[in-house]
C-alpha positions as CSV (number, residue, x, y, z in Angstrom):
1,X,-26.1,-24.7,19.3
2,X,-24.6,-21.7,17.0
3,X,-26.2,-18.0,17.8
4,X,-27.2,-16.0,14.8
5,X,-23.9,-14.2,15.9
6,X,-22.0,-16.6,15.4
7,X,-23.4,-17.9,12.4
8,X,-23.2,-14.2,10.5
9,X,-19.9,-13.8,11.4
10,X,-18.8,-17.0,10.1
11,X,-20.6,-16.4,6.6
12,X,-18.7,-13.1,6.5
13,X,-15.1,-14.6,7.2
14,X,-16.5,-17.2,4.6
15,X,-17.3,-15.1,2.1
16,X,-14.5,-13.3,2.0
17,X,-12.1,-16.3,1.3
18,X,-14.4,-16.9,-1.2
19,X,-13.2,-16.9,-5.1
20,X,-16.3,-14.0,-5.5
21,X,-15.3,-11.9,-3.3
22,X,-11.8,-11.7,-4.5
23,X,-13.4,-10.7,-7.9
24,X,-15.7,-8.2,-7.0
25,X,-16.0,-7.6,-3.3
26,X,-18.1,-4.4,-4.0
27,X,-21.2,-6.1,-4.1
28,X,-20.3,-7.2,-0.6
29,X,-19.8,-3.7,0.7
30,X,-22.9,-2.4,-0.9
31,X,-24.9,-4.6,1.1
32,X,-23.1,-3.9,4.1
33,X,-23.4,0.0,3.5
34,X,-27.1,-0.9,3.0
35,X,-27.9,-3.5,5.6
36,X,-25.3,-2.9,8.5
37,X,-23.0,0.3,8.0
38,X,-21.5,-0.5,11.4
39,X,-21.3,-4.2,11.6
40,X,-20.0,-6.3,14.6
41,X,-18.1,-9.8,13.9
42,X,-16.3,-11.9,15.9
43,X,-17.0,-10.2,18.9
44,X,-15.0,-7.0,19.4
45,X,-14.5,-6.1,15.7
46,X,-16.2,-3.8,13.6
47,X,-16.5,-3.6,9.6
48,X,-16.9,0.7,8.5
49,X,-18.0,0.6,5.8
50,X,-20.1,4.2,4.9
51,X,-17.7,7.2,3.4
52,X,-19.1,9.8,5.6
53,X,-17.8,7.3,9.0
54,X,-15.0,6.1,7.5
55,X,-13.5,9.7,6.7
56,X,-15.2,11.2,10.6
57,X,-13.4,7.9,12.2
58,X,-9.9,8.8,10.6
59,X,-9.7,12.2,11.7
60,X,-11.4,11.3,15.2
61,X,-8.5,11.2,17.9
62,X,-10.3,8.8,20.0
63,X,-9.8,5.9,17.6
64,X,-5.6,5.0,16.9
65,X,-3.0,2.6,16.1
66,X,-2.9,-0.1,18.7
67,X,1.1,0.2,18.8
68,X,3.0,-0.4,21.9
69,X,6.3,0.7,23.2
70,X,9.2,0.9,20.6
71,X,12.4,1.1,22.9
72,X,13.9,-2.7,22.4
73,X,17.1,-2.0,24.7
74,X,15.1,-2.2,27.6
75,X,13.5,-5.7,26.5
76,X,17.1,-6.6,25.8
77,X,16.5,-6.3,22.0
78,X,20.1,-5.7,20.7
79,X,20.3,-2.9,17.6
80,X,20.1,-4.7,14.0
81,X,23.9,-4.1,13.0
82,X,25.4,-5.8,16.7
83,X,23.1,-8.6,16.0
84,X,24.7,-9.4,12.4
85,X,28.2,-8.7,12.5
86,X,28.3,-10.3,16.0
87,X,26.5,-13.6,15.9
88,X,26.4,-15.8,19.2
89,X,24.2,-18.4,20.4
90,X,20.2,-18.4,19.4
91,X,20.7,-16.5,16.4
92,X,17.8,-17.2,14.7
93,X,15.5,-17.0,17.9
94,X,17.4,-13.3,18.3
95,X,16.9,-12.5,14.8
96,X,13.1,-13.0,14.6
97,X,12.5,-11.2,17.9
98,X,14.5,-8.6,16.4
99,X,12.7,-8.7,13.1
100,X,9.2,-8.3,15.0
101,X,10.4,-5.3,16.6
102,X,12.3,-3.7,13.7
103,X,8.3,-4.0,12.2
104,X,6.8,-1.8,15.1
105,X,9.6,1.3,14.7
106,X,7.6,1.8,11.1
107,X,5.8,4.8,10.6
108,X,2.9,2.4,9.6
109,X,1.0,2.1,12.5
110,X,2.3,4.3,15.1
111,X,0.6,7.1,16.9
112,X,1.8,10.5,17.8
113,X,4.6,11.7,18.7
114,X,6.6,8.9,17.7
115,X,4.8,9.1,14.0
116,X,5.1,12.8,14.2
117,X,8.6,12.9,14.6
118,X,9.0,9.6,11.8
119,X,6.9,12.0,9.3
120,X,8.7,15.0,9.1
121,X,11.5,13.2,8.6
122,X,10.3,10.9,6.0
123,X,9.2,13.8,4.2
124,X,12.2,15.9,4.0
125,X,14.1,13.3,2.8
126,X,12.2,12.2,-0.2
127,X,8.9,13.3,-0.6
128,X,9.3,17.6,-0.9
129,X,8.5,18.9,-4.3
130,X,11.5,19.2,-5.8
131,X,12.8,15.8,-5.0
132,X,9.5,15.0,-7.0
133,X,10.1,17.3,-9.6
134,X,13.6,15.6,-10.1
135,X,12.6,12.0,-9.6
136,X,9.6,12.7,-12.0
137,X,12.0,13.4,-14.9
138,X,13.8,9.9,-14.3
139,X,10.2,8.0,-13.7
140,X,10.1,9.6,-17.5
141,X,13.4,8.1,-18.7
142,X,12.6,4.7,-17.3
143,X,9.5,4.3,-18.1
144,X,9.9,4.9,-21.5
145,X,13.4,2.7,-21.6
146,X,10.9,-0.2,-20.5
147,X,8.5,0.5,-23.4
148,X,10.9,0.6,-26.2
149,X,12.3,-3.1,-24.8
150,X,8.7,-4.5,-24.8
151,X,7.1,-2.7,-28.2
152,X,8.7,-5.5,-30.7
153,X,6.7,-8.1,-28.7
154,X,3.2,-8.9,-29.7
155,X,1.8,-10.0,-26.0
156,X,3.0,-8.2,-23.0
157,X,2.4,-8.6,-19.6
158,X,2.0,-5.6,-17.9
159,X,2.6,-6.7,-14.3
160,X,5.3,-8.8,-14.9
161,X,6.6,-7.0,-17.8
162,X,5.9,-3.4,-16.7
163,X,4.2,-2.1,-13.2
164,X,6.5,-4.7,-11.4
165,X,9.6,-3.7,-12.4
166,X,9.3,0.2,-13.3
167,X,7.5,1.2,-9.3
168,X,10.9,-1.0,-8.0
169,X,13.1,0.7,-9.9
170,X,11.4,4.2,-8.9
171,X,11.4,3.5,-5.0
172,X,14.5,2.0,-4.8
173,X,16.0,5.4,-6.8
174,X,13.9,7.5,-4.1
175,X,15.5,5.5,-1.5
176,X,19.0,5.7,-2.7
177,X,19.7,1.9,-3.2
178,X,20.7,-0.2,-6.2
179,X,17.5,-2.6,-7.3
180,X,17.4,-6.0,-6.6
181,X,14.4,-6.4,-8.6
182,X,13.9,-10.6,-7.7
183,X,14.7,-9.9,-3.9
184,X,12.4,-7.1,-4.0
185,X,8.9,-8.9,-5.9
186,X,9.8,-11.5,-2.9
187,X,10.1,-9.2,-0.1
188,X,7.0,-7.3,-1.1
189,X,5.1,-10.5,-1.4
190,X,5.9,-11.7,2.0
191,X,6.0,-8.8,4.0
192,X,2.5,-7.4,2.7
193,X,1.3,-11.1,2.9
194,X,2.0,-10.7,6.8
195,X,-0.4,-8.3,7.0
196,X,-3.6,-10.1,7.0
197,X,-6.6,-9.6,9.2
198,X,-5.2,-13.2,10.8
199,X,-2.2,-14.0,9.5
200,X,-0.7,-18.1,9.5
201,X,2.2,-18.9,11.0
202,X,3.7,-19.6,7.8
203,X,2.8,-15.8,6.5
204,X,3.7,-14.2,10.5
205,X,7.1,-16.1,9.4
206,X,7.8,-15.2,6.0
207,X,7.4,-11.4,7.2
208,X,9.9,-11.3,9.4
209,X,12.3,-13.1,7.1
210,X,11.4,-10.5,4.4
211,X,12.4,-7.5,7.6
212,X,15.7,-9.7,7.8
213,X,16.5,-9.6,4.2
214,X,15.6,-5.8,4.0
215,X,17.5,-4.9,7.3
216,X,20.7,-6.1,5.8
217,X,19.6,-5.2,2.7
218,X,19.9,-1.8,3.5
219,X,22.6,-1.3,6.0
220,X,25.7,-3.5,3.7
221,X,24.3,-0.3,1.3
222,X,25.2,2.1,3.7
223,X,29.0,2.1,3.9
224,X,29.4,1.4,-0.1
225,X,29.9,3.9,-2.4
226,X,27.1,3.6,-4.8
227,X,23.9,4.3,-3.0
228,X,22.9,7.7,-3.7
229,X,23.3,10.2,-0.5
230,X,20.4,12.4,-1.9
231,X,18.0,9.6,-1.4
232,X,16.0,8.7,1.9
233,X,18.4,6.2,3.2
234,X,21.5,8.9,3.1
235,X,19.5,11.3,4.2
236,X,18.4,9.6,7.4
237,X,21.8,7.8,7.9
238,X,22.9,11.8,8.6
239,X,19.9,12.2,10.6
240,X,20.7,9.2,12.6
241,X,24.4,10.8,13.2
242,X,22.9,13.8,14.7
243,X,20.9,11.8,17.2
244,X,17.0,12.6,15.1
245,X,16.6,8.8,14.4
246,X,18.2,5.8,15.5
247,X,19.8,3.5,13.0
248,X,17.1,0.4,13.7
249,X,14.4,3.2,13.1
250,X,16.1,4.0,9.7
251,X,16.4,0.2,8.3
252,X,12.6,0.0,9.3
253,X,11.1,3.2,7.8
254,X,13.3,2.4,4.3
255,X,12.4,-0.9,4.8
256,X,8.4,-0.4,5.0
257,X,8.6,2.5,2.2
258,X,10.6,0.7,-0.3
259,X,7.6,-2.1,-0.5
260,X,4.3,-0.1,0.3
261,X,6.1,2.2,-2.4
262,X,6.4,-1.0,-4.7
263,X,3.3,-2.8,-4.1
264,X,0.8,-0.5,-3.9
265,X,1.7,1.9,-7.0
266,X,2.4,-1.3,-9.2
267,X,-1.2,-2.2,-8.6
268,X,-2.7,1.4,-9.1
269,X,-0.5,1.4,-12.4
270,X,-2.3,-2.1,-13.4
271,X,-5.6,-1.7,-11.8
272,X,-5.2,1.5,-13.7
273,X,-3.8,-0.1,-17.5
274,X,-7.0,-2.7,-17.0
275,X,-9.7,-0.3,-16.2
276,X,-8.9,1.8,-19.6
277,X,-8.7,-1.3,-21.3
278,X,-11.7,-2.9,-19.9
279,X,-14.1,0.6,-20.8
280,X,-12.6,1.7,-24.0
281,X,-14.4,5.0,-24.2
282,X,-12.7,6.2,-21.2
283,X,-9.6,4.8,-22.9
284,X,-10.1,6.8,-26.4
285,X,-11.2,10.0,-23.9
286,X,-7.9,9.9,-22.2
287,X,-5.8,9.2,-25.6
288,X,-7.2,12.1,-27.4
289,X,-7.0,14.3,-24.4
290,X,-3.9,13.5,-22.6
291,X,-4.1,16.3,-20.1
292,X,-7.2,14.0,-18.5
293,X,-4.6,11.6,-17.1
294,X,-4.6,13.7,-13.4
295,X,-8.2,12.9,-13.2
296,X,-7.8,9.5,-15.1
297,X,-5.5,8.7,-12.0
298,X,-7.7,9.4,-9.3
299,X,-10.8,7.8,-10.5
300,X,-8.6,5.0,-10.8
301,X,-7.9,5.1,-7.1
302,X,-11.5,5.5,-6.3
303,X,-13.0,2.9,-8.5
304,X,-10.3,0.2,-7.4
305,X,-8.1,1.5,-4.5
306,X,-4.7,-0.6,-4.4
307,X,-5.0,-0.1,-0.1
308,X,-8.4,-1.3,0.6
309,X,-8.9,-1.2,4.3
310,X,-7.4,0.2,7.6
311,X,-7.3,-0.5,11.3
312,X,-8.0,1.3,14.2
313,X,-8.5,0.8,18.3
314,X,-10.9,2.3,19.8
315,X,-9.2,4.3,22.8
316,X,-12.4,5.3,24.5
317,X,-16.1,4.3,24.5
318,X,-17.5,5.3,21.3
319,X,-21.2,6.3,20.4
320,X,-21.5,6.7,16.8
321,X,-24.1,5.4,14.1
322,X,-26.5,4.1,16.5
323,X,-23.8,1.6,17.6
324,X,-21.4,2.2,21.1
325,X,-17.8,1.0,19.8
326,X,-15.9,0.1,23.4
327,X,-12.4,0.8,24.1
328,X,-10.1,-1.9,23.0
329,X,-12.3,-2.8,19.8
330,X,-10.8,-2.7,16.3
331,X,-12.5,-1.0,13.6
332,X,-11.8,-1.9,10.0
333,X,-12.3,0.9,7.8
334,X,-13.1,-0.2,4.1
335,X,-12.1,2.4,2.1
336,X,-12.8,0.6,-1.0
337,X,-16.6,0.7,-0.3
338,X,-16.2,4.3,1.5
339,X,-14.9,5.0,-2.5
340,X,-17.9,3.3,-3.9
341,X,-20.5,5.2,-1.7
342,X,-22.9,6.8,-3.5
343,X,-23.4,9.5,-1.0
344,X,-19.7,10.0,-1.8
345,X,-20.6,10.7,-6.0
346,X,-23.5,10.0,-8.1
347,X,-23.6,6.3,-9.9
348,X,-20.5,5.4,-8.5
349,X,-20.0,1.9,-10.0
350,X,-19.7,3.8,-13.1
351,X,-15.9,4.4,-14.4
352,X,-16.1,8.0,-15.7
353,X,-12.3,9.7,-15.8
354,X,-13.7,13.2,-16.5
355,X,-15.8,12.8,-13.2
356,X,-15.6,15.9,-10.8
357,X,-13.1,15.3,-7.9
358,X,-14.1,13.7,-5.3
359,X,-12.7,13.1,-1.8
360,X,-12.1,9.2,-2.0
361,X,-10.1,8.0,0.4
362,X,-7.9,5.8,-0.8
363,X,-4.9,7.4,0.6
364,X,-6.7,7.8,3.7
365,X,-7.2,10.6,5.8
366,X,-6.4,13.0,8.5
367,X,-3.3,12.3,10.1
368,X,-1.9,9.6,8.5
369,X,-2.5,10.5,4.9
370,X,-0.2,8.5,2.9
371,X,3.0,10.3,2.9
372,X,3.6,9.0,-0.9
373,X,0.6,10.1,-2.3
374,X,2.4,12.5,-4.3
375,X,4.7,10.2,-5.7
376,X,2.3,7.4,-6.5
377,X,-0.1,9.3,-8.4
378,X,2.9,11.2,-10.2
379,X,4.7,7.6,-11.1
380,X,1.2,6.1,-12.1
381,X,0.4,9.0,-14.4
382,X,3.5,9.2,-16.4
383,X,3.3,5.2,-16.5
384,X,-0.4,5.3,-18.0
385,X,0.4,8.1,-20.0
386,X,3.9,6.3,-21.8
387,X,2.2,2.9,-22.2
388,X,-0.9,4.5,-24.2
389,X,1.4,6.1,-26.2
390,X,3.7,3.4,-26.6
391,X,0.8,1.1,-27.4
392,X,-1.7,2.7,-29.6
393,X,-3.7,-0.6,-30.1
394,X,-3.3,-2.4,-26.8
395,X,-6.0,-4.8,-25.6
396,X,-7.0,-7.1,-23.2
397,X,-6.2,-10.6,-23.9
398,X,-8.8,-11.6,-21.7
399,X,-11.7,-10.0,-20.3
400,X,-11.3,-12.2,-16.8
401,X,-9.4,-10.5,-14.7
402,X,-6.4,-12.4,-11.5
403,X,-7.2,-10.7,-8.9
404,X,-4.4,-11.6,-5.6
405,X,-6.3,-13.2,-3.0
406,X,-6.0,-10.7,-0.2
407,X,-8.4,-8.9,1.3
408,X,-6.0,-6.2,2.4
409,X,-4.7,-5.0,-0.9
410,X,-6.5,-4.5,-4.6
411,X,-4.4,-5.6,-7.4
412,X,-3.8,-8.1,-10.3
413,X,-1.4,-11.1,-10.2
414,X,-1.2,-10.7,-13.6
415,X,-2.0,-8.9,-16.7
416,X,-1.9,-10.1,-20.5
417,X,-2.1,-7.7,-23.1
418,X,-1.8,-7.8,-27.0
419,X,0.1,-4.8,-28.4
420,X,-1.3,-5.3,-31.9
């Protein structure tokens, strides 16, 4: 016979396959906030789902990233370049044991000192302000290059047609490769669509053959001529030369940037064109007063934050919320319903772009604030700002919205627009 545990924690894993949660999985985390801010499922996980403990466990140091050791050479793990241009027996046994350990040299889920070390290096090579400053002027050119193509068409589709293409063009410039714009929609896909809460075998394996196709990807770029040395993968291929990063950790980190730089800004960019379409008072708001598109961007990442969870492991025995979190237990962090709190802001299901700022934590927090930030919310407001202008009369085709049908990301599989 079922215990009540059991039975709750199989409506919750349920539910959230469920078409209705994939629509609007807000209603879900109010009642969680309301009914069980801290709640226990499948026996040594936790749902977070309150802003004031989702932002405390973030910054709290006794809660990390379960990573494990990132040294493959004494597993026997040969580097990523001997692998390829030396091929011998087991190759494709060799290569996804490679792949799975190219994934854990990422700056995504690693601790200090390892992501320390990863971050100030990641930042110097493409995210200081003047390499924003500079790449914003080209965001510009090409998002406006885009527009003029699309503005003799009558219906647009402004994933497909527009987010997709413009935030892979972007990161691939801040990375210093030439786009591959089918590879990288692919490798996006199936690298993010590894990232589950659990995975199948089929997703675990399409991950590491997206880590493949971006590993070599990115190192037959390396010796050409026409990737650009100012960009991150130059500027670590130096770094790597003077012993600050090896050349595995280099194909990883441009590897994991170039499609959490692609997915998640193409869905703040739609999220973002569907919201202002869906509440046509902000809309007119932000086309009569364009200097509202700063604050237009970050209510869009509050209201529907492309990232909608995080995980930690608990390294200690926790007391917090009336609830004793032991070490070894995951906590999922929903920032989505953190962002919906309305301790956080008053009415907060309400989409107000003029709203005072707020700290919503889609980005995160702490330590491992997203280290794009900057750049997403500079890309999305020059591509919300163009299309408006480009498009004085855009609408919604459709009030129903495609929401993808993962739990770990936010964003539309598609969005029709008329232009006239």
């Amino acid at each position: 016979m079922k215990s009540d545990h059991q039975t709750r924690d199989e409506a919750i894993e349920s539910y959230i396959a469920r078409r209705e949660f994939q629509t609007d999985p807000y209603t879900f985390y109010s009642d969680l906030r309301t009914r069980r801010p801290f709640y226990k499922f499948n026996g040594n996980n936790w749902l977070i789902s309150g802003h004031a403990n989702v932002a405390s466990i973030l910054t709290d140091p006794r809660f990390a990233y379960a990573d494990g050791p990132v040294s493959g050479a004494a597993a026997g793990i040969e580097d990523w370049e001997s692998l390829v241009t030396n091929p011998s027996d087991n190759l494709v046994a060799r290569t996804r044991r490679k792949c799975a350990h190219l994934m854990r040299l990422g700056i995504f889920g690693r601790n200090p000192p390892y992501h320390t070390r990863l971050r100030s290096l990641l930042f110097r090579a493409s995210f200081t302000r003047e390499k924003l400053a500079a790449l914003a002027l080209r965001v510009q050119v090409m998002a406006d290059r885009m527009l003029e193509k699309l503005e003799g068409a009558s219906k647009i589709d402004i994933i497909a047609d527009y987010a997709d293409p413009l935030t892979a063009q972007v990161i691939t410039q801040a990375i210093g490769v030439p786009p591959d714009l089918p590879a990288m929609r692919r490798w996006s896909r199936d690298l993010s669509g590894s990232l589950t809460v659990d995975p199948t075998p089929i997703e675990r394996e399409r991950g590491l053959l997206a880590m493949a196709g971006l590993a070599e990807y990115l190192r037959k770029t390396v010796p050409g001529q026409d990737h650009d040395s100012k960009g991150m993968l130059g500027f670590l291929w130096e770094a790597s030369a003077n012993g600050q990063i090896s050349r595995d950790e280099v194909l990883a980190n441009c590897a994991v940037v170039l499609v959490a730089g692609h997915i998640t800004t193409q869905h703040l960019i739609g999220n973002g064109t569907y919201l202002l379409l869906k509440h046509p008072a902000q809309q007119q708001l932000l086309r009569d007063n364009p200097a509202l598109i700063s604050g237009a961007v970050e209510e869009i990442l509050r209201y529907e934050a492309p990232l909608q969870r995080v995980k930690r492991i608990a390294q200690t025995d926790v007391a917090i919320g009336g609830e004793t979190i032991r070490k070894g237990q995951a906590v999922f962090l929903l920032l989505g319903s953190a962002n919906r709190d309305p301790e956080l802001c008053a009415d907060p299901d309400r989409f107000d772009i003029t709203r005072d700022p707020v700290q919503h934590l889609s980005f995160a927090f702490g330590l491992h604030f997203c280290i794009g930030a900057a750049l997403a919310r500079m890309e999305a407001g020059i591509a919300l700002a163009s299309l408006l202008r480009h498009f004085p009369r855009l609408r919604l085709e459709s009030d129903e919205a495609r929401w993808e049908k993962r739990s770990l990301f936010r964003g539309l599989e598609a969005l029709p627009v008329l232009t006239d």
